[in-house]
C-alpha positions, 0 to 999 in steps of 0.5 A: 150071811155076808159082811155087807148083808143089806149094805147099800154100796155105790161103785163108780166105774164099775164097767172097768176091769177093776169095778166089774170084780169090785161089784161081783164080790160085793155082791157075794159078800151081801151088798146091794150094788149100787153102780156109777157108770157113764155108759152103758157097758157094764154086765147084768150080773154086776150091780143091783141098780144102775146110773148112767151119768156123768160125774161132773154133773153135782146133781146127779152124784148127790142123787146116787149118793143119797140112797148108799151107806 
């Protein structure tokens, strides 16, 4: 059992160096990944569930947000 078991977390930037290892141990610690990303870069074994979007766009964000915690 981890700290986050069943936690939906959202990471933005997860591609980069610090959110790739930010998405690796939330995971370990039993989070579901949701990660935030405006290309395609980030590795399969970092999140859960993937958005490809660009955060200046409201729309998009408020959909991401709507299913974390």
């Amino acid at each position: 059992m981890g700290f986050l078991d069943g936690k939906n977390v959202l990471i933005s930037g997860a591609s980069g160096f610090i959110g790739q290892h930010l998405c690796r141990k939330v995971r370990e610690l039993g989070g579901y990944v949701h990660a935030m990303q405006h290309k395609n870069a980030v590795p399969d074994d970092c999140f859960d569930k993937l958005y490809l979007m660009d955060l200046r766009n409201l729309d998009e964000v408020r959909m991401c947000v709507a299913g974390s915690e």
